[in-house]
Structure formats: C-alpha cells, structure tokens
C-alpha positions in Angstrom: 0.0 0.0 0.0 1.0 3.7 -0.5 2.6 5.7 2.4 -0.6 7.8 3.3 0.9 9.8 6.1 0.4 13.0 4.1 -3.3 12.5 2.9 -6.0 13.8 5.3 -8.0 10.7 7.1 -10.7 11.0 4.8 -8.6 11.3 1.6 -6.6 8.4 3.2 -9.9 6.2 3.5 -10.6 7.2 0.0 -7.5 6.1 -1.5 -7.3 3.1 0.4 -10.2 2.0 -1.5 -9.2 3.3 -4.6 -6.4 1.3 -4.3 -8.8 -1.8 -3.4 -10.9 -1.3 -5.8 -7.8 -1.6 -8.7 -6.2 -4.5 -7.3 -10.2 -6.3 -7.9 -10.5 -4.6 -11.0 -7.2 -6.5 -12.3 -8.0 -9.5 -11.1 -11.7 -9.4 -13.2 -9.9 -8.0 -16.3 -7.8 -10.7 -16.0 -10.3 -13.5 -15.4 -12.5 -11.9 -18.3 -9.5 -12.0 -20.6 -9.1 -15.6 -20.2 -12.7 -16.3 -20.5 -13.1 -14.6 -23.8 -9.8 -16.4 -25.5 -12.0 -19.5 -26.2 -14.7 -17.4 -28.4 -11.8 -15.8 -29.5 -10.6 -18.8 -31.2 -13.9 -19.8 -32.2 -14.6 -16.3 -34.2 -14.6 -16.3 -37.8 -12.3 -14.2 -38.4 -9.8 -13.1 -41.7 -6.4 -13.1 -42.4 -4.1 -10.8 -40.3 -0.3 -9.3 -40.1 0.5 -8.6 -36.1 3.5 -6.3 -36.6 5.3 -6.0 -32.9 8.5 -3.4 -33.7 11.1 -1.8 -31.6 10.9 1.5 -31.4 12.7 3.5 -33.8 12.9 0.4 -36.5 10.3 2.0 -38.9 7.0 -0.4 -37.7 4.4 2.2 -39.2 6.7 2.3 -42.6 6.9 -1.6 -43.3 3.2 -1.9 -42.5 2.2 1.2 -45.0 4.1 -0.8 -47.5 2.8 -4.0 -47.1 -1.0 -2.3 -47.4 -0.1 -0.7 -50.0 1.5 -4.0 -51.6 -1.0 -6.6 -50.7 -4.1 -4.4 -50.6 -4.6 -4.6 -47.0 -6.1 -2.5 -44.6 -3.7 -0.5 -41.9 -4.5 0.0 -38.3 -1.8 1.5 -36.6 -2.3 5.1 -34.9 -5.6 4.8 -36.7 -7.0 3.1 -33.9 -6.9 5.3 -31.5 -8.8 7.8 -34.3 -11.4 5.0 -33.9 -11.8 4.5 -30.7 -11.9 8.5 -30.2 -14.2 8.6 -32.3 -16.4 5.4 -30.6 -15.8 6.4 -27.0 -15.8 10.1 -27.5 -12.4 10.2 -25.7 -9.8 12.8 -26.5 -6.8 11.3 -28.7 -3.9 13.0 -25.7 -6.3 10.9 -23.2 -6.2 7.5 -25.4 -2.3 8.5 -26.1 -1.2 8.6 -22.6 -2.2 5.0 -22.2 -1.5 3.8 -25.7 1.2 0.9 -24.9 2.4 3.4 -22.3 4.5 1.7 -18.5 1.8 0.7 -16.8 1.3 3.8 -13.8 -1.2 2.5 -11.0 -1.3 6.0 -9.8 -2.4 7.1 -13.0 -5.2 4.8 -13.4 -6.2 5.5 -10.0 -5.7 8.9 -9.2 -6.1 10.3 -12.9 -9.8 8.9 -13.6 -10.4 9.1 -9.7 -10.0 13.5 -10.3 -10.5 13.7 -14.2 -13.7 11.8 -15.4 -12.5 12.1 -19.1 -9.1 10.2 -18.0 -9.5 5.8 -18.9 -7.5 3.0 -17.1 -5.1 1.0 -19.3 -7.7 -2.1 -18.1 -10.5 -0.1 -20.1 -8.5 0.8 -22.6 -7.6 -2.7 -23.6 -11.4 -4.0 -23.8 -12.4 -1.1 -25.9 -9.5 -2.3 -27.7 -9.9 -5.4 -28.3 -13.5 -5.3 -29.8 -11.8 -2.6 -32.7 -8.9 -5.0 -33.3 -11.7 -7.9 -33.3 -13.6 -6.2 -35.9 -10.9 -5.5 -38.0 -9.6 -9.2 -37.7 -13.1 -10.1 -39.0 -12.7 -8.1 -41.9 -9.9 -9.7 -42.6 -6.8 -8.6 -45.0 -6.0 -6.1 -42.1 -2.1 -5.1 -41.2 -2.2 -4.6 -37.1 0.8 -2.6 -36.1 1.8 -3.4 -31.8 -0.9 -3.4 -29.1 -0.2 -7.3 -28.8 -2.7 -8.0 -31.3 -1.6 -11.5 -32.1 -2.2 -12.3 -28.5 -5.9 -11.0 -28.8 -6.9 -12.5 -32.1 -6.7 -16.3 -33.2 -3.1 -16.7 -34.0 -4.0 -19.9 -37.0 -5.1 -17.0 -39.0 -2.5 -14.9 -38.3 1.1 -14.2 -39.1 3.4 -12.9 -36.7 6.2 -10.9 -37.1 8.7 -8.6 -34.9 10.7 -5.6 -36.2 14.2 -4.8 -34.5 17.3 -3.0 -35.4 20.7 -1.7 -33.6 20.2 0.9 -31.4 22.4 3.3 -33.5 19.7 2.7 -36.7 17.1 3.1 -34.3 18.2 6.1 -32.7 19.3 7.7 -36.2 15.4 7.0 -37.5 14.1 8.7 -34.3 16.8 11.9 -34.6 15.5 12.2 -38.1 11.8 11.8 -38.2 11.3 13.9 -34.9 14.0 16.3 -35.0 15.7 14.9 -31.8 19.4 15.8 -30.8 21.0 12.2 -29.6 20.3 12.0 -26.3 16.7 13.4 -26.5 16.6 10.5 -28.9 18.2 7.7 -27.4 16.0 8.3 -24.3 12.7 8.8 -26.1 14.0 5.4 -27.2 14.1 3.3 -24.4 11.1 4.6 -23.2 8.9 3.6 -25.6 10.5 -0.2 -25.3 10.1 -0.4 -21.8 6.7 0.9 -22.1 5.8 -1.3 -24.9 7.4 -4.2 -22.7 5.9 -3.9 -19.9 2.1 -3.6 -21.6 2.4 -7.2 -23.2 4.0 -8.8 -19.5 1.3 -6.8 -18.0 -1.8 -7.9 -19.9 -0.7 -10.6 -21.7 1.8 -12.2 -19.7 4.2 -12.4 -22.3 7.5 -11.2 -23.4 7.6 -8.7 -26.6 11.0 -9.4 -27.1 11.0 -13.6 -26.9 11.7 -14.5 -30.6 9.4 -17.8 -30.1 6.0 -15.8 -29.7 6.5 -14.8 -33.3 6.3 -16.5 -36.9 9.1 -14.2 -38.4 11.6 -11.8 -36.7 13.5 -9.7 -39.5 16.2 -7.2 -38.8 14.9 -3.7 -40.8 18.2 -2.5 -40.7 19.7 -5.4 -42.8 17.4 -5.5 -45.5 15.5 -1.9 -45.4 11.9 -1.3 -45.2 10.9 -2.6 -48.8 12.6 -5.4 -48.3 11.7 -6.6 -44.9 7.9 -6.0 -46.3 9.2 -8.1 -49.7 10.3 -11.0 -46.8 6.7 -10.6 -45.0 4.8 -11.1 -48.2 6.9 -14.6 -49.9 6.6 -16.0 -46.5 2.7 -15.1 -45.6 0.3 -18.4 -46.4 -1.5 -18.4 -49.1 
C-alpha cells in the first residue's frame, strides 16, 4: 500500500479503496481476458499481419508498404482515431495509455479526479472489440498493441521488427528532429513501455523470438525489403 501519512483521514480512507478497488478490477480483467480467449478462437475471423517493432525500426513504414503491396487495410495510430471517435475520448487521453508503463497512480488517481481520463484495463477492452472487428474483416495489417495475443493466431502471421540501437536512434533523430540524447531516451522509453504492456496484460514477453512467426532485422534488408520477406513467406 501507499505511504498515506500525508493524505488527510478521509482522503486516506478514499484512497485506500481506490487502491482496493484496482487490485479487484485486475483480477476481473484478467479472469474476463481468459474467459473470452475460447470465443476468441472460435470467431470467424480473416487473415491478419500482427506487426510488434522496436521503437525507432520503422514499424508504421513496413506496414504502409505491405498495405499498399497486398491491398490490405492498416491500423496503426488509426486506432486510436477509432476509438476516439467510438468512445468520445480525446486522442492525448487514449495517447497517454497507448502501450504506455503501466502507472497505478495514473489509473487510480487520474480517472479518480478527471472523469475524461480511462484505465489502461478499459482501454484494452475497448481495444480489443476494434482490433476484433478488424480481424473479421480480414486482410488487415495490425501494427503493436499485442494484437496477435488478442486474435486467433492460426489466421494470423506474426512478425517482430528490430534494429541496432544506433539505426534506431538515427530513425528517431530524423523523423522527430531529436538531438542524440533526447533520442536515445525517447528510445528506451517507448520499449520499456511497450514491454511492460504485453507482460502486464498478456503475460508475455515482446522481445522472446518464439511468440513470433518471423523476426526480420529492418536495418539489414531496409523497409521494402523486410515487407518483400513478410509477403513470400505469408500463407497463401
């Protein structure tokens, strides 16, 4: 529990079951995740690219290409557009938990004083029913957001982006005009953000190789032809 020395003994109460009331709610999401994984499996859904990239090693510019190539559908910062549009949430609001390190306090204490604030937990279901839709549509690139761990992986193909860090860092310097270290920082903070919101929903780790169909090194072949790799090994 938090230290709640400094909180006035009715704020203290309050957050004490604030505090209660998210440990439950993780423990429901949790249960309900694993509940809905059988009529996950069961849905009739299309064919899918999951795209899980390290930041920096050009995820949104391999899936733009392999739309435009196959004739697929792209949902990458697009979803949040969609579910802003749904929920009548803010895009900064649906930002600040978009694969973000998971922040207790935040989900607490932000939605607790700002009603327009969501929990990562809500955030995930309403989520989950746009990447299902999408899957059900079919011929749909999915960029992160552990999609593959939502959606039926037989009709899916997996794949995971990396690159050194100094290719990485170079892409981030470049696209948002970030001196080195503003770079390099910016980062590692997305990756350990975007870690620690797989372990934390899906109990999985981003970076283990085996949770993926293909892993391809965008610095070694370049965005067309990590996308050209993608498409001659996708099932027909």
């Amino acid at each position: 529990m938090i230290d709640q020395t400094w909180l006035e003994p009715k704020t203290a109460a309050a957050a004490e079951r604030k505090m209660q009331e998210f440990a439950l709610s993780e423990q429901i999401a949790d249960r309900a995740l694993k509940r809905e994984q059988p009529q996950r499996r069961d849905a009739e859904v299309g064919r899918y690219i999951a795209l899980s990239r390290e930041a920096g090693a050009g995820g949104g510019l391999v899936a733009e290409i392999l739309g435009r190539q196959l004739g697929w559908e792209v949902l990458d910062k697009t979803l949040l557009d969609q579910l802003a549009d749904r929920y009548h949430v803010s895009r900064p609001v649906l930002e600040a938990v978009d694969e973000t390190t998971i922040s207790w306090a935040y989900d607490i204490f932000g939605s607790w004083l700002d009603r327009e604030i969501i929990s990562h937990e809500k955030y995930l279901t309403r989520l989950s029913k746009i990447l299902l839709e999408a899957a059900k549509r079919g011929k749909v690139v999915l960029v992160g957001r552990g999609a593959q761990f939502l959606l039926p992986r037989d009709r899916g193909f997996a794949v995971r982006l990396i690159a050194s860090d100094k290719y990485r860092i170079h892409n981030l310097m470049r696209v948002h005009n970030l001196p080195l270290a503003k770079a390099r920082q910016m980062m590692q903070q997305i990756d350990r953000g975007r870690r620690q919101f797989v372990r934390h929903f899906f109990h999985q780790d981003a970076t283990d190789p085996h949770v993926y169909d293909l892993v391809v090194n965008v610095e070694r072949f370049g965005p067309e032809g990590t996308a050209e790799s993608i498409i001659r090994l996708l099932a027909p």
